[in-house]
DRENDOGU-806875 format. One record per residue (C-alpha): residue number from 1; x, y, z. Coordinates in Angstrom, 3 decimals, padded with zeros to 6 digits. Example, Ala and Ser with C-alpha at 12.3 -4.5 7.8 and 13.67 -1.06 7.14 Angstrom:
   resi          x          y          z
      1    012.300   -004.500    007.800
      2    013.670   -001.060    007.140
This chain:
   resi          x          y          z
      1   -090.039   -038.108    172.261
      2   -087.493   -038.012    169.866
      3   -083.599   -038.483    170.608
      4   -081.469   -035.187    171.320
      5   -077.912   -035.142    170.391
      6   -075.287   -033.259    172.578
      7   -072.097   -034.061    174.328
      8   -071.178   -034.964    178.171
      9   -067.841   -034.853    180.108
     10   -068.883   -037.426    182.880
     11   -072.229   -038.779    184.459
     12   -072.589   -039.679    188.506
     13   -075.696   -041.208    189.788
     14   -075.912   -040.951    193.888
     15   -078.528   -042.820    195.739
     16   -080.227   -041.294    198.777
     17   -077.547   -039.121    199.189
     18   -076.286   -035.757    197.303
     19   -072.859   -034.147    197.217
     20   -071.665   -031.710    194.485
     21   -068.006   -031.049    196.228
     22   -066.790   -034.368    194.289
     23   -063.875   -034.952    192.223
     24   -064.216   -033.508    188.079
     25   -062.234   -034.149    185.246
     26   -062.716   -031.023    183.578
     27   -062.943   -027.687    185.139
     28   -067.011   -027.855    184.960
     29   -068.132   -028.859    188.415
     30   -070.941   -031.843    189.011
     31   -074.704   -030.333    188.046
     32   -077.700   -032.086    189.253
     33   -079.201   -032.849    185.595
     34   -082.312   -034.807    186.696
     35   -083.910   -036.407    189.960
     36   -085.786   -040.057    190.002
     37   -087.168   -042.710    192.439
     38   -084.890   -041.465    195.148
     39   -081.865   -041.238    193.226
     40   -079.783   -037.947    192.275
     41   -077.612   -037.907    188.451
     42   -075.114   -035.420    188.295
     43   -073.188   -034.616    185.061
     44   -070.045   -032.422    184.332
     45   -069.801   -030.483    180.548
     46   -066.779   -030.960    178.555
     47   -064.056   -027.779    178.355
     48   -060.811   -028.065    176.654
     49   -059.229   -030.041    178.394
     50   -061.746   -032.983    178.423
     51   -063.958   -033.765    175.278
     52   -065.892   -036.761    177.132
     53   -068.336   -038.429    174.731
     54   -071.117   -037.992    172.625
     55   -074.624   -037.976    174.415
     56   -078.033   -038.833    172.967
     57   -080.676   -038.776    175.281
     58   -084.535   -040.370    174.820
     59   -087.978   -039.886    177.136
     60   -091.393   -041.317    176.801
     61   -093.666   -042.610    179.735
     62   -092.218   -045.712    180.653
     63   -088.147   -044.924    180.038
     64   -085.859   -041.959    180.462
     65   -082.679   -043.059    178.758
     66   -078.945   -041.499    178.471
     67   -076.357   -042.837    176.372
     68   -072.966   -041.883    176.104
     69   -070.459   -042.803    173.203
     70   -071.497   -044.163    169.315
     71   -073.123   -046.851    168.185
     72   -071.569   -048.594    165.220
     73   -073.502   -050.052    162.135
     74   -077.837   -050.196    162.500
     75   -078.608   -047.412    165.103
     76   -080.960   -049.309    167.350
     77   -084.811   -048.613    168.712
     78   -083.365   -047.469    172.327
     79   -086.486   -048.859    174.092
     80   -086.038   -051.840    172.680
     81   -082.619   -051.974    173.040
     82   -082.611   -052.643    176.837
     83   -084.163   -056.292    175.926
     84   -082.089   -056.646    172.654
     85   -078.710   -056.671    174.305
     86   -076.523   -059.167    172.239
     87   -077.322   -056.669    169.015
     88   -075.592   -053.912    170.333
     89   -072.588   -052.993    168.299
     90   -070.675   -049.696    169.195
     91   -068.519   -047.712    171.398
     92   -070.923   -047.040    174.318
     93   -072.835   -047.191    177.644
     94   -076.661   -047.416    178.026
     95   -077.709   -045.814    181.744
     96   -081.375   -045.832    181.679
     97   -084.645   -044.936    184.110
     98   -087.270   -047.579    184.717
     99   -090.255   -045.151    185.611
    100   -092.270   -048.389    186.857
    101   -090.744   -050.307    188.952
    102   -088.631   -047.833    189.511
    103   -085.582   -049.538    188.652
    104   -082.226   -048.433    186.828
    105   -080.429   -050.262    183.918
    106   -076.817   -050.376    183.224
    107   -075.697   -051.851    179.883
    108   -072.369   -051.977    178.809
    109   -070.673   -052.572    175.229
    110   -069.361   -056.114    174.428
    111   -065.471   -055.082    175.239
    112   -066.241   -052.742    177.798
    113   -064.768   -049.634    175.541
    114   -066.465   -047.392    178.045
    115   -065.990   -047.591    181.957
    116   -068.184   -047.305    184.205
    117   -067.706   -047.657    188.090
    118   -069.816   -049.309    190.759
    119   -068.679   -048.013    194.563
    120   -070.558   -048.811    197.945
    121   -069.909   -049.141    201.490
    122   -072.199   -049.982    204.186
    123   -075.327   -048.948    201.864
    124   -074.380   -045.706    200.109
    125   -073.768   -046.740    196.440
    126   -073.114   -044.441    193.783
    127   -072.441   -045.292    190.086
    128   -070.447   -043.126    187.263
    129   -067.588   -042.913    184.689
    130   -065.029   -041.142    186.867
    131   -064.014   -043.711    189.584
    132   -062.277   -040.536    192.299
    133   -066.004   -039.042    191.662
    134   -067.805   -042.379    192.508
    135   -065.305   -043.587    195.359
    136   -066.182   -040.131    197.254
    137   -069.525   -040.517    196.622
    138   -069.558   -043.789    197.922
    139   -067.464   -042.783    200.720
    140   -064.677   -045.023    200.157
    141   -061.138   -044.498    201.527
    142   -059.606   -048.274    201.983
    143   -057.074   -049.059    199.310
    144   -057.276   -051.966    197.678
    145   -053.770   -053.666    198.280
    146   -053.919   -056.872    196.547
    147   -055.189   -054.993    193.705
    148   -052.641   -051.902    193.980
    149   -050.087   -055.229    193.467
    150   -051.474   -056.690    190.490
    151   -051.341   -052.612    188.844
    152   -047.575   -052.911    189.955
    153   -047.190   -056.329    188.352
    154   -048.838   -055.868    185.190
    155   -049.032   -052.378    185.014
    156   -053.254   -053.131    184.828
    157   -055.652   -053.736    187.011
    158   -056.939   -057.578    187.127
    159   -060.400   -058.431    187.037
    160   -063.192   -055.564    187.879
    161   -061.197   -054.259    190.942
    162   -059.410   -050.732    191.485
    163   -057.445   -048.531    193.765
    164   -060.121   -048.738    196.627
    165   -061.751   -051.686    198.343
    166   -065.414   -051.551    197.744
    167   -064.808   -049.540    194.337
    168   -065.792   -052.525    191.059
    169   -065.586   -051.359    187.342
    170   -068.592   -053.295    185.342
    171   -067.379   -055.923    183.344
    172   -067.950   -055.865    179.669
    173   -070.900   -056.969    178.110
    174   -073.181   -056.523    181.321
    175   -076.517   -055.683    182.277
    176   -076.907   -054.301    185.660
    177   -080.361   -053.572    186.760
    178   -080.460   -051.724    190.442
    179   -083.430   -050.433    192.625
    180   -084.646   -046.983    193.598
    181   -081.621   -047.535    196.347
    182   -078.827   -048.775    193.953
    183   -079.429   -052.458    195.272
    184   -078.294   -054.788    192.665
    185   -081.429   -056.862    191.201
    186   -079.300   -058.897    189.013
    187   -076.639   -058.976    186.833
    188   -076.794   -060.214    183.679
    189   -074.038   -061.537    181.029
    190   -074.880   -060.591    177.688
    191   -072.474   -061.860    175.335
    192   -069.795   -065.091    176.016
    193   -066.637   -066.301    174.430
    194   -067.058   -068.613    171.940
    195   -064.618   -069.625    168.808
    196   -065.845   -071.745    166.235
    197   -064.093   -072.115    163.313
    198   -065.890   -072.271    160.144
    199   -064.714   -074.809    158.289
    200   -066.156   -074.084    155.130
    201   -063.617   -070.978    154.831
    202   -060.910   -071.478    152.911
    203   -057.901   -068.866    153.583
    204   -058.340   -067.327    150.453
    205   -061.857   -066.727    150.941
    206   -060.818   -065.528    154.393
    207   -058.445   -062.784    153.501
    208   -061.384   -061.534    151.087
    209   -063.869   -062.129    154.072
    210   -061.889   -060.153    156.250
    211   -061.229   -057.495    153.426
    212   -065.079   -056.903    153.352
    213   -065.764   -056.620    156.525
    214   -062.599   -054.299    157.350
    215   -063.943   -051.813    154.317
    216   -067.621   -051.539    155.499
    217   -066.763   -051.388    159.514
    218   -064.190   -048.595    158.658
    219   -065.915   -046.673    155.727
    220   -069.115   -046.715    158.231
    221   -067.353   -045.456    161.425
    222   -065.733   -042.336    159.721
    223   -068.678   -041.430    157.471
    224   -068.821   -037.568    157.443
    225   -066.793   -037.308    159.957
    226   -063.732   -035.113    160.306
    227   -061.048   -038.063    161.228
    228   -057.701   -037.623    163.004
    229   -055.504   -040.634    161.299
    230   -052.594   -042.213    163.393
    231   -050.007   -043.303    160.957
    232   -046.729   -045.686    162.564
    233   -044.610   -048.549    161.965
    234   -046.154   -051.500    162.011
    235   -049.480   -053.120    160.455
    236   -052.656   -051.939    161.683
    237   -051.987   -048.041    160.575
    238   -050.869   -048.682    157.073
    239   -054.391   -051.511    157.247
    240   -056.700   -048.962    157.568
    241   -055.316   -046.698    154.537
    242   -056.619   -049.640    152.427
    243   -060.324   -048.768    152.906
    244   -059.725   -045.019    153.445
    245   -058.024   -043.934    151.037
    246   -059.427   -046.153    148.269
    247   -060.765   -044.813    144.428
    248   -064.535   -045.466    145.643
    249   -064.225   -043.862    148.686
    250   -067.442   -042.260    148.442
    251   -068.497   -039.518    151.474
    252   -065.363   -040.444    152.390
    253   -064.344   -038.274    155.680
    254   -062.149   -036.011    156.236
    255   -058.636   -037.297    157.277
    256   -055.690   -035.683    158.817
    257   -052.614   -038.150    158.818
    258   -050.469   -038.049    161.742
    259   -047.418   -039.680    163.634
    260   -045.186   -038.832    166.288
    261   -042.092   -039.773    167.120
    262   -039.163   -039.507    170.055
    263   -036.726   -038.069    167.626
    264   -036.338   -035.848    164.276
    265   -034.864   -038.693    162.802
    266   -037.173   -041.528    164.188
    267   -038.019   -044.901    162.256
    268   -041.442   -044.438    163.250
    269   -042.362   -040.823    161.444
    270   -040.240   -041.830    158.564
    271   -042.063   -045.214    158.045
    272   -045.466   -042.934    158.608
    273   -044.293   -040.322    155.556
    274   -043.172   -043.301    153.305
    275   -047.037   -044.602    154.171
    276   -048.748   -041.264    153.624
    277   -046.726   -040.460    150.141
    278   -048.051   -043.799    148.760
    279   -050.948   -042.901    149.150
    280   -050.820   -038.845    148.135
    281   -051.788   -037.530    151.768
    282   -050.483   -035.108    153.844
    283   -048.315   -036.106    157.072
    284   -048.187   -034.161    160.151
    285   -045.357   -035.146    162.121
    286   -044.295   -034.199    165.608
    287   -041.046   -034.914    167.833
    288   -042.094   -035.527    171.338
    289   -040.719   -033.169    173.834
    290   -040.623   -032.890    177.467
    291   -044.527   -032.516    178.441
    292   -045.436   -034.988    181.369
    293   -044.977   -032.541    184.349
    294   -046.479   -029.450    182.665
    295   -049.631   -032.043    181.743
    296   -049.814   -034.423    184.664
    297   -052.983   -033.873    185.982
    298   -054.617   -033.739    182.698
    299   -053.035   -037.104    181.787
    300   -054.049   -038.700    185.562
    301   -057.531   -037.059    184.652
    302   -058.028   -038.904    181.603
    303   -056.217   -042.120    182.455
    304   -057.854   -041.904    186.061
    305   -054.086   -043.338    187.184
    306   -054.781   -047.042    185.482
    307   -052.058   -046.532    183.761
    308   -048.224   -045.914    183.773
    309   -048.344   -042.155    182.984
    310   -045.549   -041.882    180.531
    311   -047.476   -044.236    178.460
    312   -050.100   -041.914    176.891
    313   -047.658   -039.723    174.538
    314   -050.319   -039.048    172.596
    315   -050.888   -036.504    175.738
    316   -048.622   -033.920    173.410
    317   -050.215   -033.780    170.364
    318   -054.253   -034.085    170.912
    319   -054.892   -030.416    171.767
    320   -053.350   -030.215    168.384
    321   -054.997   -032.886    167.148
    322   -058.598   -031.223    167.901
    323   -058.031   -028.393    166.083
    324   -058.271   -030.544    162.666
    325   -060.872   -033.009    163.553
    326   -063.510   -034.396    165.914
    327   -062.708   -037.801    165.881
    328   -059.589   -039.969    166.073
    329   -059.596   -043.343    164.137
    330   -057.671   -045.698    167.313
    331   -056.819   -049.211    165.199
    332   -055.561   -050.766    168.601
    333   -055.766   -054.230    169.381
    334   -055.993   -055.539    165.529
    335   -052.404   -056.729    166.128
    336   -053.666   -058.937    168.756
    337   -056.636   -060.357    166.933
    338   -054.266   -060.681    163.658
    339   -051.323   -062.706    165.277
    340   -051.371   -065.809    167.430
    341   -050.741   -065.503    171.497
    342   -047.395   -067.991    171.663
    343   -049.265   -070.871    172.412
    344   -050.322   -072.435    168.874
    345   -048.936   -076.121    168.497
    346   -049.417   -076.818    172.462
    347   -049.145   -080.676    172.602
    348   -050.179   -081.617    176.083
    349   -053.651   -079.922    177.324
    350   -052.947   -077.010    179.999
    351   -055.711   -076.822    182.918
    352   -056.960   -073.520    183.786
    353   -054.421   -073.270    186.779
    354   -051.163   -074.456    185.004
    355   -052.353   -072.135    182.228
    356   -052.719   -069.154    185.179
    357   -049.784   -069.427    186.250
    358   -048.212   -069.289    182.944
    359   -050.078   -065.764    182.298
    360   -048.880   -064.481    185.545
    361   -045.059   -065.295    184.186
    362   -045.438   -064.233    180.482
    363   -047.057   -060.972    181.449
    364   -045.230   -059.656    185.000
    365   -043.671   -056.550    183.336
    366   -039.586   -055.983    183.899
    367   -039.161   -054.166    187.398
    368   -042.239   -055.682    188.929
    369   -040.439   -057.912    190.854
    370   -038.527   -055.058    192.281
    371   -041.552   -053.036    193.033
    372   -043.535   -055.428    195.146
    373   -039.906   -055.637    196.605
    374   -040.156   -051.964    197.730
    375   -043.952   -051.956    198.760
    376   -043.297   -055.481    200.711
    377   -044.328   -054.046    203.489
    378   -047.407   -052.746    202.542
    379   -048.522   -055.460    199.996
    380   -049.836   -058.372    200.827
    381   -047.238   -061.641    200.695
    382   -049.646   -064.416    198.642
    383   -049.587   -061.626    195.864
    384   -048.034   -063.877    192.914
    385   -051.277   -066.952    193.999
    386   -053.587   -064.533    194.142
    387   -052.734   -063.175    190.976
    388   -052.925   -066.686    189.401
    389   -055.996   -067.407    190.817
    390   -058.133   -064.328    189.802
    391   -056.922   -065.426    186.412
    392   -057.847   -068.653    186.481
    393   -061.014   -067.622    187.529
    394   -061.706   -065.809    184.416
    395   -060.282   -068.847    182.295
    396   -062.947   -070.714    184.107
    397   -065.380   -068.456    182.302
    398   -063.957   -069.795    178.708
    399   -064.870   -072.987    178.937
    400   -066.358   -073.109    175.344
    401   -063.226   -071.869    173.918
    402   -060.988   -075.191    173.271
    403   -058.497   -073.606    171.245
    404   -055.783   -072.385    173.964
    405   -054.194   -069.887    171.997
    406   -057.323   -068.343    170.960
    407   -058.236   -068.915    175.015
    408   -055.347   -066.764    175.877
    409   -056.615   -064.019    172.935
    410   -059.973   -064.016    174.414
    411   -058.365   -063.884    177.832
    412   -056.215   -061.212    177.061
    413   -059.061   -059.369    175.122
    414   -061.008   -058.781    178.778
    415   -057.968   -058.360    180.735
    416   -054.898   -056.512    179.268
    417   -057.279   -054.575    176.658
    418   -060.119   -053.522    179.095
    419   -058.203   -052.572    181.840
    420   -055.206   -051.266    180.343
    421   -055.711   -050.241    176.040
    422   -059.087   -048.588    176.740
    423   -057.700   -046.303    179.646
    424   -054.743   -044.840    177.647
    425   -057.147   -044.521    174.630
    426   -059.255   -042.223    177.210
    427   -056.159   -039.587    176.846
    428   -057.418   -038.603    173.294
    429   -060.322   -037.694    174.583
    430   -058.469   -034.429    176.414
    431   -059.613   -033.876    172.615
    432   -061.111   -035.583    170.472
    433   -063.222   -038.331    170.584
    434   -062.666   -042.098    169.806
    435   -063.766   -044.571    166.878
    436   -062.208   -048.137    167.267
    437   -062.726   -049.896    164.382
    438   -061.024   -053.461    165.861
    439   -064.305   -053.527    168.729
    440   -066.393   -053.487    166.051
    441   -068.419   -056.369    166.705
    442   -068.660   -056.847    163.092
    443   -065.171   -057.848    162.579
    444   -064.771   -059.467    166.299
    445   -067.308   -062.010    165.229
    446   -065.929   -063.144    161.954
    447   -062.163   -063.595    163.824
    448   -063.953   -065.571    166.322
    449   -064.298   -068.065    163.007
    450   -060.870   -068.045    161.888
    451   -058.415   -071.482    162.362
    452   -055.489   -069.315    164.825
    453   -052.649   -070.658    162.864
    454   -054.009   -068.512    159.916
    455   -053.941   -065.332    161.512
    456   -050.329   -066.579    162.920
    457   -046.878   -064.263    162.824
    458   -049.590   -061.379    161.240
    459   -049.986   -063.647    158.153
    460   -053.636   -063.023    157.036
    461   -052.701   -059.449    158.078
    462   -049.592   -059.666    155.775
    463   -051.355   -061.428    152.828
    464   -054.307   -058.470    152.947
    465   -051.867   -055.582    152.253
    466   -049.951   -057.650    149.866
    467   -053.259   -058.488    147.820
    468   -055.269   -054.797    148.212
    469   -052.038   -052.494    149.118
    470   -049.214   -053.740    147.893
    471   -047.917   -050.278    147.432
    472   -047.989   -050.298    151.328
    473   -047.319   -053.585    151.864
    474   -043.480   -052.708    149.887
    475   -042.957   -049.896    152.936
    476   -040.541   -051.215    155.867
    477   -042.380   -053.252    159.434
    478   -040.530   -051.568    161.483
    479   -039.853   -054.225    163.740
    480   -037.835   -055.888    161.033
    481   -036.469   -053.316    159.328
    482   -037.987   -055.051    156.372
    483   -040.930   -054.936    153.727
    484   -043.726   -057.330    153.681
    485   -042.302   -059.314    150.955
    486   -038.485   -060.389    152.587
    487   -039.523   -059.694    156.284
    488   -039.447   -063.576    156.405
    489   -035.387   -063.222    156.162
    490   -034.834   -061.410    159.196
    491   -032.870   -064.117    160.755
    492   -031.007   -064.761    157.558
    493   -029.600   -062.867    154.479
    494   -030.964   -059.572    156.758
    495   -028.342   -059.897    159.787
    496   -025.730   -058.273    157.782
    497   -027.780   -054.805    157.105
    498   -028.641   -055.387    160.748
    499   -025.414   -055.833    162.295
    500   -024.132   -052.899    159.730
    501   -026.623   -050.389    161.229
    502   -025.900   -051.262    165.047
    503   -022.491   -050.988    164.149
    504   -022.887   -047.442    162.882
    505   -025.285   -046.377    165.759
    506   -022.629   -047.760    168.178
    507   -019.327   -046.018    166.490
    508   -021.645   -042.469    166.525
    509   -022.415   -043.006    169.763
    510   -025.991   -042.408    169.105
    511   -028.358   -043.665    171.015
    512   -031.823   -044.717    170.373
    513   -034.442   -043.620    172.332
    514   -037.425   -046.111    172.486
    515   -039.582   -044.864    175.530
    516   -041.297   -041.865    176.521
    517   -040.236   -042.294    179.931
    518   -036.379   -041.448    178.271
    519   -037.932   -038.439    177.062
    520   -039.893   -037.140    180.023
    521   -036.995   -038.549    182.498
    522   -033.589   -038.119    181.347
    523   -033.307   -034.785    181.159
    524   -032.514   -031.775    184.295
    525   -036.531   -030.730    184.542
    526   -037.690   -033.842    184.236
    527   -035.149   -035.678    187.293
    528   -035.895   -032.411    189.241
    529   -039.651   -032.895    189.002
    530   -039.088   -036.541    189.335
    531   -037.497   -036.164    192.527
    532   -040.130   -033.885    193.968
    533   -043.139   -036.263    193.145
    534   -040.974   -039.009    194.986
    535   -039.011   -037.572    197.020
    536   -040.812   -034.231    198.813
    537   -040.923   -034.091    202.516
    538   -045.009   -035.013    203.079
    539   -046.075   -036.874    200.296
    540   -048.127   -039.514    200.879
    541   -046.700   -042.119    199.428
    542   -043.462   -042.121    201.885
    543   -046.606   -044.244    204.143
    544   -046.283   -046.469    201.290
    545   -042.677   -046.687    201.491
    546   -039.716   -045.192    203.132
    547   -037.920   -042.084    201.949
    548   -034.952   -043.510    202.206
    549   -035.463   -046.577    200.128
    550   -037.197   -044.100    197.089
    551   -034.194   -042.094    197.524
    552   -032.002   -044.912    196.650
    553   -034.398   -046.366    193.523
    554   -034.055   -043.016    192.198
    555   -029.974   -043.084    192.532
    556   -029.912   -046.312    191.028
    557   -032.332   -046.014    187.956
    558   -030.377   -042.022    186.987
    559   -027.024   -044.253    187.744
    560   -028.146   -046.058    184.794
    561   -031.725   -046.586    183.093
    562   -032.834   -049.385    181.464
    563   -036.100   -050.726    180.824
    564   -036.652   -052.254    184.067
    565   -035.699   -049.026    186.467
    566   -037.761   -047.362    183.928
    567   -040.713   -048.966    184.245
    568   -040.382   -049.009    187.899
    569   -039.726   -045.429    188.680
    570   -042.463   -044.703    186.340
    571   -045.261   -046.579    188.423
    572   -043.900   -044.847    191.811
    573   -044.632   -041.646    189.846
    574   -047.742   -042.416    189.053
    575   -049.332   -043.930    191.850
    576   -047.831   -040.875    194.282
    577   -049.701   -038.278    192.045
    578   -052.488   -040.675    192.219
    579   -051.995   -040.790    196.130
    580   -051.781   -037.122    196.163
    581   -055.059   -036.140    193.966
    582   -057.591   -038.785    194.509
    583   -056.138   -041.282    197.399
């Protein structure tokens, strides 16, 4: 049987049991779309609020196959892709049928771009991409705490675990095979770390290398498709105009710059028009407004509360951002392949523990500390050790890896980007859906070659846009107020056009707002609707934490915000509407 193309907003397999009244993420409720060995899989459709993901579907007499997302590059033989894991290159997540033995497969992508939730207590397992959906299925209603302390820490999850005890998302690059029960056969590991530098490379051969491979994975993922194009600041944006906008485009797609900023006069939408003039496109440009109460369930929908909620602005531009195209191009996480992790030039070897706990300091956000503070009662104390030691545990697992700043990348890479990037890229998908160009596997594996001192302070990065955009590469980094070619003087001849600028922002009086939460926050509505997701008599959280004691956080951060407060009031918000919808 040939594949069929269509889309899906979520998919829920239950074993031996079947409930519709679950959790949904759009307004479509849960539809029994097909019955095997025992097992029931429901699926919701995707409305305007929630696009979910491509779907291509296969049958013949030995497999009945679903997969949601895109593969990137060489579609593959699906049959055969079950045994031909480690080729797999794409945005996606294989959930197939074994008609004989019976059995189900579960494969996910390399990096884990699409989550997928395992939940079971005492027996009753159930298995889907909307963890509140899966937890109910599953039955489960015991809150993770040590967990719920790392999200307040870190502001992501560690490891595979979530809100609920019992509740595991799969870890990238797995393949889960289950019985006619949802009893885990095995579990298998289908890609690991490695970096080995080539040293045959030379750095100019690099820069072209990467070049190449940038142009083909880019050109290949937008190909006639209708592409919504985030313009900003800083590297990765103005990176991908290189390939895009380039005289040989070919069947080029079709783009629609965009940027968004916090004010009419922001850096970040003025950097973004500079970008798009060079290169003779149009710019649409918003200014963020108050939006996060009027959207909050749709942004705890798509985030599925992982997240600090103020942290997907995109939240107020992507029913917009549908209207002109089907896909947005998301160029996260190159500035984290293209820079070093602080810990190039390390003389004395770090073990895996001394190394932990040196994660569990660099990363702790601002405000954590007050946070598990507040919740000290309902936390557990060996919080900050158990932290460390989940991470070492997953340092363990990068034992070929000697270099530790490219350790710490890799780390990083299957931490802070799969538990935290990839669920606040999930808020596009309210509209459109997602092409990420930097899990291309393609480019992964050639930076998994590269010495780390070359890709160092954005270097490479720099030396690309100076060599094949130096149009672009003549625009301001925002972060140092500076082009690509005297960037380097920051600390130096720059300081007086620095100093000269805070001067004039301080004798104006005008102050610069950097964070959404400033936006959504700081303003009557937003403190009034603030105070009710806090502060209302009845709200579950106040088991969580005394009324009296949010009453005074509140008082203090208004008094006067900063970063910290910020941070902190915006996790209480988010983990009371969590509390209230799903806990």
């Amino acid at each position: 049987m040939n594949d069929k193309q269509s889309t899906i907003g979520d998919i829920l397999i239950q074993f031996d049991a079947f409930e519709k009244n679950l959790p949904t993420r759009s307004i479509s409720p849960w539809k029994e779309a097909a019955q095997m060995g025992g097992a029931y899989l429901l699926a919701t459709d995707i409305d305007d609020h929630w696009r979910g993901w491509p779907l291509t579907t296969y049958q013949d007499e030995r497999w009945q196959m679903w997969v949601l997302g895109e593969f990137y590059g060489d579609q593959p033989d699906l049959p055969r892709a079950i045994h031909s894991r480690a080729d797999l290159n794409g945005h996606f997540l294989i959930l197939a049928f074994e008609v004989q033995p019976k059995r189900w497969h579960l494969l996910t992508d390399r990096f884990g771009t699409l989550h997928v939730y395992l939940g079971n207590k005492a027996g009753r397992t159930s298995l889907g991409t909307f963890s509140p959906a899966v937890a109910k299925a599953a039955q489960l209603n015991d809150l993770d705490r040590h967990a719920l302390a790392s999200f307040f820490t870190f502001g992501f999850f560690l490891g595979d675990t979530t809100h609920w005890q019992g509740l595991r998302v799969i870890n990238p690059a797995t393949h889960l095979v289950l019985d006619q029960t949802g009893k885990i056969i095995r579990e298998i590991k289908t890609w690991d770390w490695e970096h080995q530098v080539d040293k045959s490379l030379t750095y100019s051969a690099a820069i072209e290398g990467f070049a190449e491979r940038f142009d083909a994975v880019l050109r290949g993922q937008v190909k006639g498709k209708s592409v919504a194009l985030p313009l900003s600041g800083g590297l990765d944006s103005r990176s991908t105009l290189i390939p895009l906008t380039s005289a040989d485009q070919g069947s080029a797609a079709s783009l629609f710059p965009f940027s968004y900023g916090y004010t009419k006069d922001s850096v970040e939408t003025k950097i973004a028009a500079q970008l798009a003039r060079k290169r003779n496109l149009p710019l649409q440009t918003w200014t963020i407004k108050p939006y996060l109460f009027d959207q909050l369930q749709d942004v705890l929908a798509a985030t599925e509360g992982f997240q600090d909620l103020t942290l997907a602005r995109q939240a107020y531009v992507v029913d917009q951002l549908g209207v002109h195209a089907t896909h947005v191009l998301a160029a996260h996480w190159g500035d984290v392949w293209l820079d070093d992790m602080g810990f190039l030039g390390q003389t004395q070897p770090l073990s895996d523990t001394a190394l932990a706990d040196k994660l569990v300091g660099k990363f702790s956000k601002k405000g954590s500390a007050f946070l598990l503070y507040l919740f000290k009662e309902s936390f557990p104390q060996d919080i900050v050790r158990h932290q460390a030691t989940i991470i070492e545990q997953q340092l363990n697992a990068l034992q070929a890896i000697t270099d530790p700043d490219f350790k710490v990348k890799a780390w990083k890479t299957q931490a802070w980007s799969f538990r935290w990037t990839l669920a606040s890229l999930r808020m596009y998908q309210a509209g459109l859906h997602l092409l990420l160009p930097f899990y291309d596997q393609r480019l992964a594996d050639f930076f998994c070659t590269l010495p780390s001192q070359w890709v160092a302070g954005r270097k490479l990065q720099i030396d690309y846009l100076k060599k094949f955009g130096p149009d672009l590469a003549r625009v301001t980094w925002q972060p140092y107020d500076a082009n690509l070619y005297n960037y380097q003087h920051f600390n130096t001849w720059l300081l007086p056009k620095r100093a000269f600028k805070k001067l004039g922002r301080m004798l104006s009086y005008k102050k610069v707002i950097q964070r959404n939460w400033e936006v959504q926050f700081l303003n009557p509505q937003g403190k009034k609707e603030l105070q009710n997701w806090i502060l209302t008599p009845g709200l579950k959280l106040h088991s969580f934490v005394e009324r009296k004691k949010l009453e005074s956080i509140l008082s203090d951060f208004y008094t006067q915000p900063n970063a910290a407060k910020g941070y902190a009031a915006s996790m209480v918000l988010t983990f009371s509407a969590w509390l209230e919808a799903y806990g």
